[in-house]
N, C-alpha and C positions, 0 to 999 in steps of 0.2 A: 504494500500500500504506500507505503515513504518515499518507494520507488516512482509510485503511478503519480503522485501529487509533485513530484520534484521533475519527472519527464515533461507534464502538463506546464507546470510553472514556465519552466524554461523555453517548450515552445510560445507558451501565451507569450512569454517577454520578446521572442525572438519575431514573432510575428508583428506584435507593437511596435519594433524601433522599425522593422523592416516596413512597414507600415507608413509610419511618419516619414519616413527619409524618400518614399516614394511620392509621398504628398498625392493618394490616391483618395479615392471615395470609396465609402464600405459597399459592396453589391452583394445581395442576397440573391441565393436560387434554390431552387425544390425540385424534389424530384419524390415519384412513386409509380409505382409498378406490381406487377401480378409476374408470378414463371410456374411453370409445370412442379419445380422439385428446387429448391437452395442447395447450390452446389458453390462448394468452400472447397478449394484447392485439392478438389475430382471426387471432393465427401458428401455423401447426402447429406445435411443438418436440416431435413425434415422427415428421418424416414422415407424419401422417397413419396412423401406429400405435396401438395403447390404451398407456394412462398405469397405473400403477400408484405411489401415493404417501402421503404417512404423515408427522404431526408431533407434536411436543409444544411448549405452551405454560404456560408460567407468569405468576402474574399476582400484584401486590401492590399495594396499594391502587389507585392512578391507573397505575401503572407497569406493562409487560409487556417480555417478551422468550420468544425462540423457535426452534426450528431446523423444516426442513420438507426433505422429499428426496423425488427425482422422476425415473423415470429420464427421457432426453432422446438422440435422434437428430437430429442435424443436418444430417443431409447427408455426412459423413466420419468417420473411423476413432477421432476425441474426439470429446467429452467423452460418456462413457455416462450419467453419473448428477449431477441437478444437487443441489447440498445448501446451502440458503439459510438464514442465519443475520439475527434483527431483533431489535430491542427499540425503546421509544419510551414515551411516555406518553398518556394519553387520560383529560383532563381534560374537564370540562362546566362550559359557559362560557353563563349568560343559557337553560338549554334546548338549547344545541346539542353536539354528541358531537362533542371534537376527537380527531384523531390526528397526533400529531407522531411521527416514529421514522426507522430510518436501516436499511438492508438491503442484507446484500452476497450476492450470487448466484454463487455458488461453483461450478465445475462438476469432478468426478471426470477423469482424466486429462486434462486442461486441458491439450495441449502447445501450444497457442495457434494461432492463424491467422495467414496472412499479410496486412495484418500485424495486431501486435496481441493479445490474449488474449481468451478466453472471459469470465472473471468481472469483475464489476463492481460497483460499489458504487452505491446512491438512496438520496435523502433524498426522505423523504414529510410531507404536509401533507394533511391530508383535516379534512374537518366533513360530519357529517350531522345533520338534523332530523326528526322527528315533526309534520305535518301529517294530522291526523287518522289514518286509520289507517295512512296511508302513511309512508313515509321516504322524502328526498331528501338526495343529497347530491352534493358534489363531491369533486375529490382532485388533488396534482400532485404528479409526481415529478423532480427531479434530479438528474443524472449526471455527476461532472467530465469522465468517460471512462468512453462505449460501446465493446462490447466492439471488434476488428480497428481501431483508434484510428478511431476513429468521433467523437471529441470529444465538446465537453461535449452535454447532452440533456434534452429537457422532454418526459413525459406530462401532458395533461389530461384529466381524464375528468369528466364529470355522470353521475350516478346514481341510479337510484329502483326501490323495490318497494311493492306494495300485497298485501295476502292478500284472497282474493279465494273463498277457505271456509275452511273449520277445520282445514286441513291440508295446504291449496296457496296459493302466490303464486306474483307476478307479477313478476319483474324485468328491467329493460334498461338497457344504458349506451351511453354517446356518447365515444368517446375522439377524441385526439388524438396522435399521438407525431413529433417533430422530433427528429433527429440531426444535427449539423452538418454531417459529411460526407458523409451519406450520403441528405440529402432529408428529406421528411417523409409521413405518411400516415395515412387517417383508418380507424377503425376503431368497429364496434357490434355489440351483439350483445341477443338478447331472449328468453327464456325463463321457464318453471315451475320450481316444486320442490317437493315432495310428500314430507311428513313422513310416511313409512311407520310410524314407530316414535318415540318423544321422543329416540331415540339414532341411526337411520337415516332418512336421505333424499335422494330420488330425485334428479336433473335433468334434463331435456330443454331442450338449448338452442340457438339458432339463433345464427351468427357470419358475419362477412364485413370485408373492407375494400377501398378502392377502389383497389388496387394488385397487380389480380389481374395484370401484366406481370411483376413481382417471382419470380413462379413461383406454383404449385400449392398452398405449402403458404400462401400468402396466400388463398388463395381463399375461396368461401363453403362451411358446414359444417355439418350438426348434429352435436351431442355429446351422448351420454345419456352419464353417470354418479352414483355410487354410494358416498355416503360414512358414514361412521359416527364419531359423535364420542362422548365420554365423559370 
């Protein structure tokens, strides 16, 4: 917890001076949406249920912060609803789009697992680039403590999309995720997404990781969903 309030701290501060020395105006945006099934780095976190989910974001010059909620079945009687709180900055350095920021993943009646608890706090580090029409990029996150003490934790992920008409692209990533105590395992996933409207669009996505012994909700998937921002 000392942890999660001092990671918060320091981006709220980081985003304030970054803030002011931009001499920008605060903008807010929302977003919400509907998908077949919540799929977290190639995991079901709804049993393999539909998602229903919804956020707002603020933004000031380089600096952002955010909350986003989600509800989430796990398998047992917690957590119903997960409610993630970030901020961070995203500076452009030489052409390339940085993302530093820190996010705790909160979950609604959290009475925790044996052992251990639901929520937990990442520090992120992402860059992405503009290679012609495309974007690539990378990103890693981590963890001092996953959730059921699970120790500290590293995602890696590569990433890219290209549009491929005027109103569809093309995206797929490569992750990674290590937990100290509990193994490691790889995850991908490849899909569209089809701008029905400048405020709605689609996705059709395909997911899998190679840790289908893990149970069901690791296994492979498509997900259509439905979001709308403004």
């Amino acid at each position: 917890m000392n942890l999660m309030k001092i990671s918060l701290a320091a981006a709220a501060a980081t985003v304030a001076l970054s803030g002011a020395a931009m001499a920008e105006e605060l903008k807010l945006s929302y977003n919400v949406g509907v998908a077949s099934d919540y799929v977290f780095r190639g995991v079901s976190n709804t049993q393999e249920d539909p998602q229903i989910f919804g956020g707002v974001d603020a933004t000031y010059g380089i600096g952002y912060a955010g909350v986003w909620a989600s509800n989430v079945d796990f398998g047992a009687d917690d957590p119903t609803a997960e409610i993630d709180l970030y901020a961070g900055v995203k500076p452009v350095v030489a052409g390339t789009n940085l993302d530093l920021g820190v996010i705790y993943y909160g979950y609604v009646d959290d009475k925790g697992m044996t052992p251990g608890s639901f929520s937990y706090v990442e520090l992120k580090a992402a860059a992405s680039r503009a290679f012609g029409p495309a974007t690539l990029g990378v990103a890693g996150y981590y963890s001092p403590e996953f959730p059921g003490k699970g120790g500290n934790a590293f995602y890696y992920e590569v990433n890219g999309s290209v549009p491929v008409a005027e109103k569809l692209s093309v995206s797929a990533a490569l992750g990674h995720q290590e937990i100290k105590n509990y193994g490691d395992y790889n995850t991908w996933n490849i899909g569209a997404t089809y701008a029905i409207t400048s405020q709605l669009a689609a996705d059709l996505r395909y997911s899998d990781t190679d840790e289908h012994g893990y149970g069901k909700i690791y296994g492979d998937r498509v997900t259509v969903s439905l979001k709308a921002a403004f």
